[in-house]
Every structure is written in structure tokens, then in C-alpha cells.
C-alpha positions in Angstrom: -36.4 24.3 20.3 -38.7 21.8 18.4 -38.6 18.3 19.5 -38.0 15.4 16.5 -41.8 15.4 16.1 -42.0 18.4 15.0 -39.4 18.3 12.3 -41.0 15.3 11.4 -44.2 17.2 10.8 -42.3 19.7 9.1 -40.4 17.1 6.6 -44.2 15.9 5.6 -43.9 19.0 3.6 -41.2 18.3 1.3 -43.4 15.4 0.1 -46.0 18.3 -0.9 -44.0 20.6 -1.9 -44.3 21.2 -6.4 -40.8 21.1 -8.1 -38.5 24.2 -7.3 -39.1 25.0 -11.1 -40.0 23.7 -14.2 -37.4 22.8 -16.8 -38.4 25.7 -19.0 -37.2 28.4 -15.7 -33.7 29.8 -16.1 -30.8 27.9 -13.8 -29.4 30.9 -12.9 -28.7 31.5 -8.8 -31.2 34.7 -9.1 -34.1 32.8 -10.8 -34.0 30.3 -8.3 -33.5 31.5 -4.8 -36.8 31.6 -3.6 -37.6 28.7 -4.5 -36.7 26.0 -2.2 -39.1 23.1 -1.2 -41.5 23.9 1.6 -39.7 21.6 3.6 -36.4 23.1 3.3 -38.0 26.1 4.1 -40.0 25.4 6.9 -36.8 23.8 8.4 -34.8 26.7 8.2 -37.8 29.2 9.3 -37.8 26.7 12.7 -34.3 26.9 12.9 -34.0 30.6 12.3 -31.5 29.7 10.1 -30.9 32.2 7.1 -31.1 31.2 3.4 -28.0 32.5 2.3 -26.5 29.8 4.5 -27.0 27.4 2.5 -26.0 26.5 -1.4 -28.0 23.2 -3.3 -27.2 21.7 -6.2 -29.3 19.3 -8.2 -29.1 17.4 -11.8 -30.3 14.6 -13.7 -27.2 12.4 -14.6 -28.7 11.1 -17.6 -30.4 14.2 -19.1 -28.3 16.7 -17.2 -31.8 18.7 -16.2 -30.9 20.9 -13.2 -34.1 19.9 -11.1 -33.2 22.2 -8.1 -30.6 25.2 -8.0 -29.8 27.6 -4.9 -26.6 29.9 -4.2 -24.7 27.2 -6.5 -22.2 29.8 -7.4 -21.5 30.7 -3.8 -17.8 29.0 -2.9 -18.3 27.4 0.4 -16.4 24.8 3.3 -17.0 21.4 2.0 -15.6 19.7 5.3 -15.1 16.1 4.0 -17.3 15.7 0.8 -13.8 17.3 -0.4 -12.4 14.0 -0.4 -14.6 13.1 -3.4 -12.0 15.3 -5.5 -8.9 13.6 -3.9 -10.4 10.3 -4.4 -11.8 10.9 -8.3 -8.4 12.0 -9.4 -6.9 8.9 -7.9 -9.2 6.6 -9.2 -8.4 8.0 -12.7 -4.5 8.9 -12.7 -3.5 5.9 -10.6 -6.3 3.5 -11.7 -8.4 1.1 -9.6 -6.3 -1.4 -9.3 -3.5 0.6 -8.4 -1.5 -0.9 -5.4 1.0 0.9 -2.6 4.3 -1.3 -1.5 6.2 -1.6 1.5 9.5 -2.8 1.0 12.0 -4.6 2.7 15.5 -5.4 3.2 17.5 -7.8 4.5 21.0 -6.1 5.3 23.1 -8.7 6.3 23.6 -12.5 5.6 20.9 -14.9 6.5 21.7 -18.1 7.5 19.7 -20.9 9.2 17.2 -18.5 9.9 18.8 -15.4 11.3 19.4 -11.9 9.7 23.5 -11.2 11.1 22.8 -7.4 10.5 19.3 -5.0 10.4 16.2 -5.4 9.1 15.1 -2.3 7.0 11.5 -1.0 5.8 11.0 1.3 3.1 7.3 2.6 3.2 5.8 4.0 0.1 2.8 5.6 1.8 0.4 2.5 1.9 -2.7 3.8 3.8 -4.1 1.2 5.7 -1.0 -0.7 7.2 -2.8 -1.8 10.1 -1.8 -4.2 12.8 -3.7 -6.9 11.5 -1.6 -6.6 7.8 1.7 -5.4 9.3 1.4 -8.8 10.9 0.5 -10.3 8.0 3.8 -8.4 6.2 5.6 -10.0 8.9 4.7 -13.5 8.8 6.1 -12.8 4.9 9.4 -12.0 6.4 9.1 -15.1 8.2 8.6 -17.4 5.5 11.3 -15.8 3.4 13.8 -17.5 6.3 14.5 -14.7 8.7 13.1 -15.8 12.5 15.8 -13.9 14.3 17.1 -10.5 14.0 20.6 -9.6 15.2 20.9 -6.0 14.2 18.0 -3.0 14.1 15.1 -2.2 12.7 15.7 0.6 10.2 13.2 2.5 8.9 12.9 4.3 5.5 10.1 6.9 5.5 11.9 9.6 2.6 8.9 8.9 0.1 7.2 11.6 1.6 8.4 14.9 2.9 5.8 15.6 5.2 7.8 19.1 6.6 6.8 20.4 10.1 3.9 19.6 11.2 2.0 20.3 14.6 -1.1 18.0 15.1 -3.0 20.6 17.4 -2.7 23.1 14.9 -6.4 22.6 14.0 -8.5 22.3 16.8 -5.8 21.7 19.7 -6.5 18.3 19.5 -3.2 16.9 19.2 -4.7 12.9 20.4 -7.0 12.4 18.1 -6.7 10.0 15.4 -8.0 12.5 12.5 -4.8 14.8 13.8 -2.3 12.4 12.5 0.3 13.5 10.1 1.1 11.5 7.3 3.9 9.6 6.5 5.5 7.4 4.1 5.3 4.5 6.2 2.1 4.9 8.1 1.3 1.7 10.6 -1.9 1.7 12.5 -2.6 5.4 12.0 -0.2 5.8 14.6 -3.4 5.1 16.8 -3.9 2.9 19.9 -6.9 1.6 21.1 -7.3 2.1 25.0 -10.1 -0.2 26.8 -11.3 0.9 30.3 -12.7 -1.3 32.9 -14.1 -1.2 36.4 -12.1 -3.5 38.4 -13.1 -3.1 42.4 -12.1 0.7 43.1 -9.2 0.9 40.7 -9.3 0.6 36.2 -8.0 -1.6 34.1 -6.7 -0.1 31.1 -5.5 -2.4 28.3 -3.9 -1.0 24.9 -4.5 -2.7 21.4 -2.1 -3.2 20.1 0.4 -3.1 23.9 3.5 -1.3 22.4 6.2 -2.1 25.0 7.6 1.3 24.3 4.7 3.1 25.5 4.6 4.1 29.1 1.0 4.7 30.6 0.5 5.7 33.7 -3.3 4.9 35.4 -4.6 7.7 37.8 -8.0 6.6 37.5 -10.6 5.5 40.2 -14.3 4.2 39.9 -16.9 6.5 41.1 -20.9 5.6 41.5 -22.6 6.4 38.3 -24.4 5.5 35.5 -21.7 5.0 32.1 -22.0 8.8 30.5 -20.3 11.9 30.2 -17.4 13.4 28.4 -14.9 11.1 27.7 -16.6 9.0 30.7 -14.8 11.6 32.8 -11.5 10.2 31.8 -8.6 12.8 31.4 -5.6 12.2 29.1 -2.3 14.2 28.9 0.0 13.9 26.2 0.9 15.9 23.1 0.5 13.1 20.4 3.8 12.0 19.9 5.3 11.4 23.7 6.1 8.4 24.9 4.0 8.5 27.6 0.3 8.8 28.4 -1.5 9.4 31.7 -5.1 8.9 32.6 -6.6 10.5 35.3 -10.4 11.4 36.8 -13.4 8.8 38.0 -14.7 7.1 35.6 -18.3 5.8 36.2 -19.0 2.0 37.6 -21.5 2.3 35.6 -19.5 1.3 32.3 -18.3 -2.0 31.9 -16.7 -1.8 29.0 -15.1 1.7 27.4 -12.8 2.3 24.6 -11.1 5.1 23.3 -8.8 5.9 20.3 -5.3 7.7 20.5 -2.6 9.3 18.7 0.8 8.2 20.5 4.5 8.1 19.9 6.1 9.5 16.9 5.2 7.7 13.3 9.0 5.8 13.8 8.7 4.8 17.3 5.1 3.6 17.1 6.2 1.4 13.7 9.2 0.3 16.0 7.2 -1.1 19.3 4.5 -2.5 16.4 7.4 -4.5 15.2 9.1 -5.3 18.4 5.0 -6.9 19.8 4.1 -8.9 16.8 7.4 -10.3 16.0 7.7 -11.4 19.5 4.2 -12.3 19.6 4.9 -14.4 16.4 7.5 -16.2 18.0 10.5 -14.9 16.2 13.6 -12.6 18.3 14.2 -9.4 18.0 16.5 -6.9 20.7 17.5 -4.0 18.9 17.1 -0.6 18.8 15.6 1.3 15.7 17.1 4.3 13.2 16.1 6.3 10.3 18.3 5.9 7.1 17.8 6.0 3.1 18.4 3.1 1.2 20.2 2.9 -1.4 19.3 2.5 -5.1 21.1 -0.6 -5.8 20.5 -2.5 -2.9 17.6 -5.0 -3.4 14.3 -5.9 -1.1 14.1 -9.7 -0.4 10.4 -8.8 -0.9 7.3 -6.1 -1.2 4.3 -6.1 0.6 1.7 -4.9 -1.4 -1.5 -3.0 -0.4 -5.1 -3.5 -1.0 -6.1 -2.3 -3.8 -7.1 1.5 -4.7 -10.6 0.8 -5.3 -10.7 -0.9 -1.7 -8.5 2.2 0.1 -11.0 5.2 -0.9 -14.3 2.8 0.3 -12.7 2.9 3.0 -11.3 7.0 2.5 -14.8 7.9 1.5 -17.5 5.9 3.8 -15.5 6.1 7.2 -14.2 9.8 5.9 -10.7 8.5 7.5 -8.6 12.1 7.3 -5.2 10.7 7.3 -5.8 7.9 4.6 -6.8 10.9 2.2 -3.8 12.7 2.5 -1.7 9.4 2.1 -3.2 9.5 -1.3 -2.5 13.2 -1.8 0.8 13.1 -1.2 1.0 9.7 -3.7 -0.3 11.7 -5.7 2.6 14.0 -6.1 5.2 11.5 -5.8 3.3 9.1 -8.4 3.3 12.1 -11.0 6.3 14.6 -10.4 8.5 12.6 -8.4 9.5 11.3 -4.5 9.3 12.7 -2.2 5.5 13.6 -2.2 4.4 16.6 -0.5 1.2 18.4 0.4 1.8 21.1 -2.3 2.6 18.2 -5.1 -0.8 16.8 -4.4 -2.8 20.2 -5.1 -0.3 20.9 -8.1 -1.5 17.5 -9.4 -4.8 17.7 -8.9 -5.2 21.2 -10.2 -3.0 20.0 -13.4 -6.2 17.1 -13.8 -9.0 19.8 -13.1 -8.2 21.9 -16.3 -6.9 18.6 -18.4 -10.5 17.6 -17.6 -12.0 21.3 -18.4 -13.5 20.9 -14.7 -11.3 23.7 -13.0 -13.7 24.8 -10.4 -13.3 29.0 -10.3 -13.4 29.1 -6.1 -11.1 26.2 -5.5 -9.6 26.2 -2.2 -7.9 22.4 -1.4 -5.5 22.6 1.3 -4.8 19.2 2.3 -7.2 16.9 0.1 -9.2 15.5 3.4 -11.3 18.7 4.0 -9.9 19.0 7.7 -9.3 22.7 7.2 -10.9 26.2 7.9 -9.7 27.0 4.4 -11.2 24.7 2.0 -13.8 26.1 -0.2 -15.6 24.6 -3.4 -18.8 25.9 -4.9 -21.9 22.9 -5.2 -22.0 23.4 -8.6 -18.2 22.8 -9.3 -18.9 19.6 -6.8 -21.8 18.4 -9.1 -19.7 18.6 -12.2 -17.2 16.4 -10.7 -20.2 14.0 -9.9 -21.3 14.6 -13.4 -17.8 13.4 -14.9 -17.4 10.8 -12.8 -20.6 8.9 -13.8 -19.1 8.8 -17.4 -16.3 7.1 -16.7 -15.5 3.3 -16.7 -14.4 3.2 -13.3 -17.6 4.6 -11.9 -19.0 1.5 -10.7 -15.6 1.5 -7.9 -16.2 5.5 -7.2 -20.2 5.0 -6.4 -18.9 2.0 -4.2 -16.6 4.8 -2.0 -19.7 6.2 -0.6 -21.8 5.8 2.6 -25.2 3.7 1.8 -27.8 5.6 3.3 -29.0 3.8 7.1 -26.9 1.1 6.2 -23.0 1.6 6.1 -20.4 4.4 6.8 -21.1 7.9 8.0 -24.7 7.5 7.2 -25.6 3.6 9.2 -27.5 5.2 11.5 -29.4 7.9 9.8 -32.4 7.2 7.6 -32.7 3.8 9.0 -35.9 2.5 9.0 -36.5 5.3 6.3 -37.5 5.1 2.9 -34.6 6.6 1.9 -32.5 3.6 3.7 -30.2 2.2 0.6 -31.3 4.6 -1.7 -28.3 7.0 -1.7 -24.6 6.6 -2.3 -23.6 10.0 -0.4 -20.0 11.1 1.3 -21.0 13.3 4.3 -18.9 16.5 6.1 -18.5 18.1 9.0 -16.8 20.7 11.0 -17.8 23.1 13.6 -20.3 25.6 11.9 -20.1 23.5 8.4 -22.8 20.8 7.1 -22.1 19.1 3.5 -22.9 16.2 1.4 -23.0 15.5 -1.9 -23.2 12.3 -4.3 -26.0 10.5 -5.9 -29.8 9.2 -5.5 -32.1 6.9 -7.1 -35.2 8.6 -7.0 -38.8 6.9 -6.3 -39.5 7.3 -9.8 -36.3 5.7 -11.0 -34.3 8.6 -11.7 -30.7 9.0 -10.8 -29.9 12.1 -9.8 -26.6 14.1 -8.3 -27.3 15.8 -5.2 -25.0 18.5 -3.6 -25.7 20.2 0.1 -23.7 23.0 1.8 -24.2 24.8 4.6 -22.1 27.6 6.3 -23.5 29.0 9.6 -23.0 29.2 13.3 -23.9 25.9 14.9 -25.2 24.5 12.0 -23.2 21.5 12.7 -25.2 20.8 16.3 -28.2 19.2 14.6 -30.3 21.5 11.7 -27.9 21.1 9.2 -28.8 17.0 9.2 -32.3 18.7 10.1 -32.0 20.5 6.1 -30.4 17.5 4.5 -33.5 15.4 5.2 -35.5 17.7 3.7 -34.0 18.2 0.9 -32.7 13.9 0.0 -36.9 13.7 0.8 -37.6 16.1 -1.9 -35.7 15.0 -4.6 -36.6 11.5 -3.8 -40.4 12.4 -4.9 -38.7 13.8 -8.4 
């Protein structure tokens, strides 16, 4: 196996290498398959990596010149560059500026500051309800008079129908954050923050945010050792959605500091013991219990908690490629156009409706669930580039260009290409899954040029290090066009 040297060496040749072809060659997948860069080549000949793995797509957004073309007809698993479709049609159905609402309801008479009855929430899917601005939602609720709460917290969550779902299903990871299911009122991701720390032979484990209806039980014990290994030799048991978590195993004395992200509770009984801290942390009282209900038309919200903004959710969809965030706005998506609840299938109706509105219905379309967290998904680079295409026509492109990862400076991409040439010189979204390398968006060339850019590759541990390995090659080359 070469070391990073030696790939180096062997990128020097995509700054050698002539044009794939001229623009008076055919565009066609035939005409062109020979003729990748010599980098791209000499990468994949190191890697023993097939061409047929992979699919490129190149173009010109100004003159629309293909400048490099290979197996762009070939449908292929996009892993997360997919959420460049879920987030275009957004941006242009719901608008930029487009805002989610959460709202609630005071049922019962308030008087010198207490609520004589329950509090309800109604969630409308925001995506990015965090604890810092479900706090700030509930110092609203303060200053609209209520400090104490006689009743329950009542939660309405019918905006989406979400249907059964089993968060291991994809990978048997039923703990991890990009696991979560959606729901219409989504608070923290449904994700607490665990920090590990030596403390003499026993670890202290701290959760952010400390949910008082999560039980943890700590097993672990410091062993000698420097801070590495899997997990840092931490074992967790839980399904997701208990309300418990044990750890157990040595963890090294080594670390001083470790952290680790986790799927608890159900979406309900997490929002519950978020309420139940930060209103008690705030100062106001709160003793109840909690319940699902469906409020009724006529009754009115004493206010609405409004979202950031569109534009602001898919920077934040797009450069951190959060999973569950894109299929918030999926399943908006179907309740914005054909009604509440939204569902999964709502969202691919919707955007398949857009696709031929737009004549931009891809042939080998394969959605699933709008994030690209599927074994199913399939796209073809060229169908990608033409949604790149459109979307540097439109007004709101500025916003869309925004979404994506700078390269060696923010998102998925900080910490490659630093300290490159190509660092801040690409707005990209990357993918990946086991077996499956993508990315795809757009590059100002040295030579001024803008240019769309669209990667794919499909093969057996491509994912462990040569797919990066090809994308280098290939962002080098067309940054010499």
C-alpha cells in the first residue's frame, strides 16, 4: 500500500495531464472513457481500483462546455451529495426565507403567573430545535406570564406521520445520532452529549443536556493507557429509545477529556426531561407528567416560536450533512404541498412533481429518504450536474452555494485540502457510505472559470481512503482548466 508520498507524487500528474478532450470530441460516455487525467489514472492503477467504478461529470456553468465526461450515464449511490436535491427543491418551493413554527398553548387560566391546567406544544417539524433555542422558546413562555405549571406537558407531534420505524434498520446502529427518526417536534436530535473523565480509578460521566428522566448506569474503570481506541474502549447498551443507558469497559487514563454523542429516549420523553431541566434550570416550577394529544383547530397558541430561517437550516443540512435535519425538510415538504401530516412518501411525490415541472426528471432516480442514508439511492452524475446547472440560474443561488462545505476551511471538507491550493476554492457537499465515495458542486478554477464538478464512486472499500485519494485528483485537474 503506498504511503501519502506517493500519492502525492502521483497527484503531480494531474497538473500534467492535457484536457480529457477537446471541445470539438463527442460527450458521449463511449468517446470519453479512456480518457481520464493521468492522475486519475495513476490513482486508480495504485489502487487497483477498476474504472467502471467510477462516473465524473464536468461543465462550464457559463458556457455549458462539458470539459470532462466519464460513465455519466451510469445511475449510482450518491450517499449524501443527495441532499443537494432535497435541499434545491426547498430552497425553491418553500423559499429562502421560509420559517418552521412551534406552537404553544396555554390550556387553562393564567393568573399571577401560573398556568391552572397543561402546557401544550404543537411542533411543525422545525429542524434544529436545539437546547440552546428550546431554552430560548422557553424564556418566551416566561415572558408571556406563565412561571408555574400546575398541569402537564402535552405534546402535539401529528404534523408528521412518521409510521414505524426501527433506527437499526440501516447499519444496526440504533445510538447514533444520524439513526434518528424524524418527528414533528424534533428537540436536540433526540441526542445527548456524554463527557467521560478519569477521576482516581472510577469515570465521571456527565450528560449535556442532564435529562432527569434518563437513567445511566456507570460500569466503567480507568485502565493505564495512552487516549485511543474504539470508542476509547467504552461499551454502551441501549436500543435508542430506552430509558436507560449503561457504560461499561476501561477507558484509558490516558484521556482527559472524552465525548460522545447519543440517541436516547423516545422523541416525546426526551422533549419532556428537556422541558422539565431548563424550566427548572430557569427558575420557573413544573411537576407534571407528560401526554400525547391533538389540538384542536379553534383553540389558539398564546404564541409561535419561529425557526431560523431556510437558507440558514440547509447550511447547516448541507456542510455538516446532518441526516435527520434533511428529512425534517422532506417530510415539510409533503405536508407544505399536499397537506399534514407529512410523510416520507409525500416528500419523493413532491419532489418528483418539481423534477419534471422543471424538465430535470433524472431517468435512474432512486430517493428513498432525501438524506442519502440508504443502500437504495441511486442518481446518475449527469442528472446531479443538471441540477447544479439549474440552480446557478436561479435568484436564490447565492443561499444554495452558501449550503456547501468550503474546501480546508468549514464543514465536511475543514480538514482536507488545508494548506492546499485548492483551500477556499470549492463550494462542494461530500458522501459517504461503506463501499460509496461522492461529491459534487462547484469550483473556481485557476484560470477564473467556474465550473460544476460531480464524483461517484461505487466499489468495495472505496470508502477506506482511495476514493478521497481520486477526488483529489480529479478537483486538481479541473482546477488547471
Amino acid at each position: 500500500m503506498p504511503d501519502r508520498a506517493q500519492i502525492a507524487l502521483i497527484l503531480l500528474f494531474t497538473l500534467l495531464a492535457p484536457p480529457a478532450f477537446s471541445a470539438d470530441d463527442t460527450a458521449d460516455d463511449t468517446a470519453n472513457d479512456s480518457e481520464l487525467p493521468v492522475g486519475v489514472r495513476a490513482v486508480l492503477n495504485v489502487r487497483q481500483v477498476p474504472q467502471d467504478s467510477l462516473s465524473i461529470y464536468v461543465e462550464d456553468v457559463e458556457t455549458g462546455e462539458v470539459v470532462l465526461e466519464h460513465l455519466a450515464a451510469t445511475p449510482r449511490n450518491p450517499a449524501s451529495t443527495m441532499k443537494l436535491l432535497t435541499t434545491l427543491v426547498a430552497l425553491d418551493t418553500l423559499g429562502p426565507a421560509y420559517r418552521w413554527k412551534t406552537d404553544i398553548f396555554a390550556l387553562g387560566e393564567v393568573k399571577d403567573g401560573r398556568l391552572n391546567g397543561d402546557l401544550l406544544l404543537k411542533g411543525y417539524g422545525d429542524p434544529f430545535l436545539v437546547t440552546e433555542r428550546f431554552w430560548q422558546m422557553l424564556r418566551s413562555i416566561r415572558l408571556a406570564g406563565i412561571e408555574e405549571i400546575t398541569g402537564d406537558l402535552l405534546i402535539d407531534d401529528s404534523y408528521f406521520d412518521i409510521g414505524t420505524y426501527d433506527p437499526g434498520a440501516f447499519d444496526s446502529q440504533p445510538l447514533r445520532a444520524y439513526n434518528v427518526a424524524p418527528n414533528a417536534l424534533l428537540t436536540n436530535f433526540k441526542v445527548v452529549r456524554y463527557w467521560f473523565e478519569p477521576d482516581g480509578q472510577s469515570v465521571k460521566v456527565t450528560v449535556d443536556p442532564d435529562l432527569d428522566n434518563l437513567r445511566v448506569t456507570n460500569q466503567l474503570r480507568v485502565t493505564p493507557g495512552s487516549c485511543r481506541g474504539y470508542q476509547r474502549g467504552i461499551a454502551v447498551s441501549g436500543n435508542g429509545h430506552d430509558d436507560k443507558v449503561t457504560f461499561s469497559g476501561k477507558f484509558p487514563g490516558g484521556c482527559r477529556l472524552y465525548a460522545m454523542d447519543r440517541a436516547v429516549l423516545t422523541h416525546n420523553e426526551f422533549t419532556y426531561g428537556l422541558f422539565r431541566s431548563l424550566w427548572s434550570e430557569s427558575g420557573g416550577y413544573f411537576d407534571g407528567n407528560w401526554g400525547n394529544t391533538v389540538v384542536s383547530d379553534d383553540v389558539e397558541p398564546i404564541l409561535s416560536f419561529d425557526s431560523l430561517p431556510l437558507f440558514d437550516m440547509i447550511a447547516r443540512v448541507n456542510k455538516h450533512s446532518n441526516n435527520v435535519m434533511a428529512r425534517q425538510v422532506l417530510y415539510t415538504l409533503s405536508a407544505e404541498a399536499l397537506g399534514p401530516p407529512g410523510t416520507e412518501s409525500g416528500g419523493r411525490d413532491v419532489i418528483a412533481k418539481w423534477l419534471r415541472d422543471n424538465g430535470l426528471e433524472p431517468s435512474d432516480l432512486a430517493l428513498e429518504n432525501g438524506a442519502g442514508l440508504s443502500r437504495e439511492s441511486r442518481i446518475t452524475v449527469a442528472d446531479m450536474a443538471a441540477l447544479l446547472r439549474f440552480a446557478w440560474k436561479q435568484p436564490y443561488m447565492p443561499e444554495y452555494l452558501a449550503s456547501m462545505s468550503l474546501t480546508g476551511l468549514d464543514g465536511t471538507l475543514s480538514r482536507r485540502f488545508v494548506d492546499s491550493e485548492l483551500a477556499g476554492k470549492a463550494h462542494l457537499k461530500t458522501g459517504s457510505l461503506d463501499h460509496v465515495t461522492a461529491i459534487a458542486g462547484y469550483i473556481q478554477a485557476r484560470s477564473g472559470r467556474r465550473l460544476t464538478v460531480v464524483v461517484m464512486q461505487n466499489y468495495e472499500d472505496i470508502h477506506r481512503g482511495p476514493g478521497e485519494e481520486v477526488q483529489e485528483a480529479v478537483l486538481r485537474w479541473v482546477y488547471e482548466q
